[in-house]
C-alpha positions in Angstrom: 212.0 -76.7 2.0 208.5 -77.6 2.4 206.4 -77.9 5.5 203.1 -78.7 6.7 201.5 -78.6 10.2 198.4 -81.7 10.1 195.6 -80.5 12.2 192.2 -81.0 12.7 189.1 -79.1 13.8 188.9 -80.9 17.0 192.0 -80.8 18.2 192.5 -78.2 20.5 196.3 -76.9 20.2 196.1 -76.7 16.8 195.2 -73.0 16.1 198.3 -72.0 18.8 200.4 -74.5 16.3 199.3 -72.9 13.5 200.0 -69.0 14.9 203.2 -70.2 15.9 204.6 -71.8 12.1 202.7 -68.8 10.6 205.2 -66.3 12.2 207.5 -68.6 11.6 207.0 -68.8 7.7 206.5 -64.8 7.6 210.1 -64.7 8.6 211.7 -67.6 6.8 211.2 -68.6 2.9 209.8 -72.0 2.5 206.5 -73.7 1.2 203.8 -73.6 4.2 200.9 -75.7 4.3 198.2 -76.2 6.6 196.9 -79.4 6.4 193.4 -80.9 7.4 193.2 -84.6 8.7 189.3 -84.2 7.5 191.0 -83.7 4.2 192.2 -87.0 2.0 195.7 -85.6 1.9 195.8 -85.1 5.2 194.6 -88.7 6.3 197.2 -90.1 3.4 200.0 -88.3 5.1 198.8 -89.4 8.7 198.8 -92.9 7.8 201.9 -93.4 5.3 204.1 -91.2 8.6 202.0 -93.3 11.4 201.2 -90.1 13.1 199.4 -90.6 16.1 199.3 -87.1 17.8 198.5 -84.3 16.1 199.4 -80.9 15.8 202.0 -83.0 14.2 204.9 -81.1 11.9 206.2 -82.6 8.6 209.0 -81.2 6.7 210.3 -82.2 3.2 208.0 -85.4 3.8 209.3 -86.8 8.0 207.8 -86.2 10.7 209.9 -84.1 12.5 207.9 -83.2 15.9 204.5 -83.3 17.4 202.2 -80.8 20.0 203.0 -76.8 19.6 206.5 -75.7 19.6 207.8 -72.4 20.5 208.7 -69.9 17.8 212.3 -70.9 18.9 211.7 -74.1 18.3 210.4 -74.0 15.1 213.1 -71.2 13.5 215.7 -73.9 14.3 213.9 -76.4 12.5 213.9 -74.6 9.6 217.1 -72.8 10.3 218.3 -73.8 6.9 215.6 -72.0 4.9 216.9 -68.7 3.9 215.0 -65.4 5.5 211.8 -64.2 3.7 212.7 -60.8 2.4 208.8 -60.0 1.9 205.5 -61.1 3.6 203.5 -64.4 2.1 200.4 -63.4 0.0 198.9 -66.7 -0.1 197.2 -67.5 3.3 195.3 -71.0 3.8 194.8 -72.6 7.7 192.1 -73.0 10.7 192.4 -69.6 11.9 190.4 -66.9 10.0 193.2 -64.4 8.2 192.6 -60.5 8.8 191.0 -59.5 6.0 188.4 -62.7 6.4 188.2 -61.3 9.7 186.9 -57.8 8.7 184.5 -59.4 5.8 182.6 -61.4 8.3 182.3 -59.0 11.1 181.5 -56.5 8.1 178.4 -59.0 7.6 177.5 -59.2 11.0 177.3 -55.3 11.0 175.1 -55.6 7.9 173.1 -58.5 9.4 172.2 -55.9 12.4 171.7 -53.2 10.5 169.6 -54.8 8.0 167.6 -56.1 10.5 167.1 -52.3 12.9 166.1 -51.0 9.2 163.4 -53.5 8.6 162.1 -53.5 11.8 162.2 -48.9 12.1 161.2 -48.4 9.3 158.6 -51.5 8.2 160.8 -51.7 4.8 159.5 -55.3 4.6 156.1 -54.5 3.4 157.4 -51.1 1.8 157.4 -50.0 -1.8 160.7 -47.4 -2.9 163.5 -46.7 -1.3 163.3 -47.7 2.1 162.8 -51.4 1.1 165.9 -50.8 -1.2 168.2 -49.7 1.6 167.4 -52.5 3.6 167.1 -55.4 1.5 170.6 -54.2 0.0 171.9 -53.8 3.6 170.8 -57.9 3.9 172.0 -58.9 0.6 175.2 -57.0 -0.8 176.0 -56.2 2.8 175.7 -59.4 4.8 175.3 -62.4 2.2 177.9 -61.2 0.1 180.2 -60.2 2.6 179.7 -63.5 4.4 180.4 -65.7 1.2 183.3 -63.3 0.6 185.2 -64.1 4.2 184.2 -67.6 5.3 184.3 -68.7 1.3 188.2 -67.6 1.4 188.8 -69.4 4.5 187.1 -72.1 3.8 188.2 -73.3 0.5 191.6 -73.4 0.6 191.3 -75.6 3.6 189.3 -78.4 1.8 191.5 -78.2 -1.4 195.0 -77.6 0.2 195.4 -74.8 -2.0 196.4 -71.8 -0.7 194.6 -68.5 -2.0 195.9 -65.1 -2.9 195.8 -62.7 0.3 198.0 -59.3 0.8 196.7 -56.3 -0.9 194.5 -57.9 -3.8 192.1 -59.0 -0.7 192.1 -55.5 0.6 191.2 -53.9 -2.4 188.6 -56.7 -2.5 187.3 -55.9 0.6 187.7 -51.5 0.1 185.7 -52.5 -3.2 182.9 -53.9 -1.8 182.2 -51.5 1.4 182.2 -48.9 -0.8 180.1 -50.1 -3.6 177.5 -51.1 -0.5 177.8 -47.7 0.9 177.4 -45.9 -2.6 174.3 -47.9 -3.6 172.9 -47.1 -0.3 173.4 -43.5 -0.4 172.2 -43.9 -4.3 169.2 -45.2 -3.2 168.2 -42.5 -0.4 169.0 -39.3 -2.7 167.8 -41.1 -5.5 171.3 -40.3 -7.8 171.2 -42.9 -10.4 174.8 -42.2 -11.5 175.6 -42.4 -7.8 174.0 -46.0 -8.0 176.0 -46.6 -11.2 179.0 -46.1 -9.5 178.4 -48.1 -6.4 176.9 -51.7 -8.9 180.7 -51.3 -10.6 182.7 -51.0 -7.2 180.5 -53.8 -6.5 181.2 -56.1 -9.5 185.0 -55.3 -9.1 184.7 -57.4 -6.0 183.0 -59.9 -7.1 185.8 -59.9 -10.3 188.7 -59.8 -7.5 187.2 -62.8 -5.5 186.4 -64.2 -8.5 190.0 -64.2 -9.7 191.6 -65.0 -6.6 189.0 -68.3 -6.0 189.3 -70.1 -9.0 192.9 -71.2 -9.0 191.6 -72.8 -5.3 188.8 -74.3 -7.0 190.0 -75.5 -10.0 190.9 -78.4 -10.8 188.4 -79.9 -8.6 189.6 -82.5 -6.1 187.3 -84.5 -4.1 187.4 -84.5 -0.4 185.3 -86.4 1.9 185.6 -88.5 5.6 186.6 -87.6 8.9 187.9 -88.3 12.2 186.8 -88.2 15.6 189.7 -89.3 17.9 192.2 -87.5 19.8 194.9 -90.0 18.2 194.5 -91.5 14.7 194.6 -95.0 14.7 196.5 -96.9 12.5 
C-alpha cells in the first residue's frame, strides 16, 4: 500500500495532516510520502486526480479524502496494511523531524555563542586562540550545524525522496557536538592530539551526512513552479 498526503507551504492544515498520517504510518506498514504541490510530482498528481482542496490524501494512486482526518480516521483507511513491527527510518515532510530539530537549535546556540565570544573577548581582531574558539564556534558550530538540519529537511522535500533518519542521524548529530566541543577545548589548552580527535569526530559527520544525502540527491530531478491559491485550479 502506498500513500501520500499533497500539501503545500501555504496551506495551513497541512502540518496537523502530516502529524496525524505520520503516527499513523509509525503504527502501520506501508509506503509514506509527503508530497509538495510546489514540487512537479506534486502538481502532476493534483491535476491527473482534479484535486481541488488540499491537505488531500491519495492511496495506491485515488483520492481517497481531503482536510485533516483523525488518527481514527486514517487507521481505518489503511486498515488493511499490516502493523509496523519497527519504527520508519526514513523521514521526509513539512515539519522539521527531531533530530533536524536539535541540529538547528544546536546552531542557534552556536550563532549566540559565537557572537557573546567575539564581542567579550574582541576575538575578531585577535591573533591565537581566542579568535580560534570563536570563529570555530561560528563556523563548525552554527554553519555546519545549520546545513546539517535544514539541508535534511529540506531536500527530501524537493526530490520526494525520503532520507535515512533513526539512529544513523543521532550518531550524526553526537558526532558533530562532540567534535565541536573537542576542537574547542583543543584550542584553549592548546592539546594538539585533543584537536586531532575533535577534526575526525568532525569529518565522521560530515561522512554520515554525506552518506545519508546522496541517495536524496542523486539522480538529480528538476523541480521548479508554484502555487499561490487556496484551491488548485484545473
Amino acid at each position: 500500500m502506498k500513500v501520500e498526503l499533497l500539501v503545500s507551504e501555504w496551506c495551513p492544515t497541512c502540518p496537523q495532516a502530516e502529524r496525524v498520517w505520520s503516527v499513523v504510518a509509525a503504527e502501520r506498514e506501508f509506503e509514506f510520502a509527503v508530497i509538495d504541490l510546489a514540487q512537479q510530482e506534486g502538481r502532476e498528481l493534483a491535476h491527473r486526480l482534479r484535486v481541488r482542496t488540499i491537505p488531500a490524501i491519495v492511496i495506491d494512486g485515488e483520492l481517497k479524502a481531503v482536510g485533516v482526518q483523525s488518527t481514527a480516521e486514517a487507521l481505518l483507511m489503511v486498515a488493511a496494511s499490516p502493523v509496523r513491527h519497527r519504527a520508519s527510518p526514513r523521514h521526509a515532510g513539512m515539519m522539521l523531524s527531531l533530530d533536524n530539530r536539535w541540529f538547528v537549535s544546536t546552531a542557534m546556540l552556536c550563532l549566540i555563542a559565537s557572537g557573546a565570544w567575539f564581542a567579550w573577548h574582541g576575538a575578531i581582531v585577535a591573533s591565537g586562540p581566542l579568535r580560534g574558539i570563536g570563529l570555530h564556534l561560528f563556523g563548525a558550530g552554527f554553519v555546519q550545524s545549520l546545513i546539517y538540519g535544514l539541508g535534511a529537511h529540506m531536500l527530501p522535500r524537493f526530490t520526494s525522496k525520503p532520507i535515512v533518519a533513526g539512529v544513523l542521524a543521532w550518531v550524526q548529530f553526537a558526532s558533530h557536538c562532540a567534535g565541536v566541543l573537542l576542537f574547542i577545548a583543543a584550542l584553549t589548552a592548546d592539546i594538539r592530539w585533543l584537536m586531532i580527535m575533535g577534526g575526525m569526530l568532525l569529518w565522521l559527520s560530515l561522512a554520515i551526512y554525506s552518506w545519508r544525502v546522496l541517495p536524496v540527491l542523486w539522480p538529480a530531478t528538476a523541480r521548479g513552479g508554484s502555487i499561490r491559491e487556496t484551491e488548485i485550479a484545473q
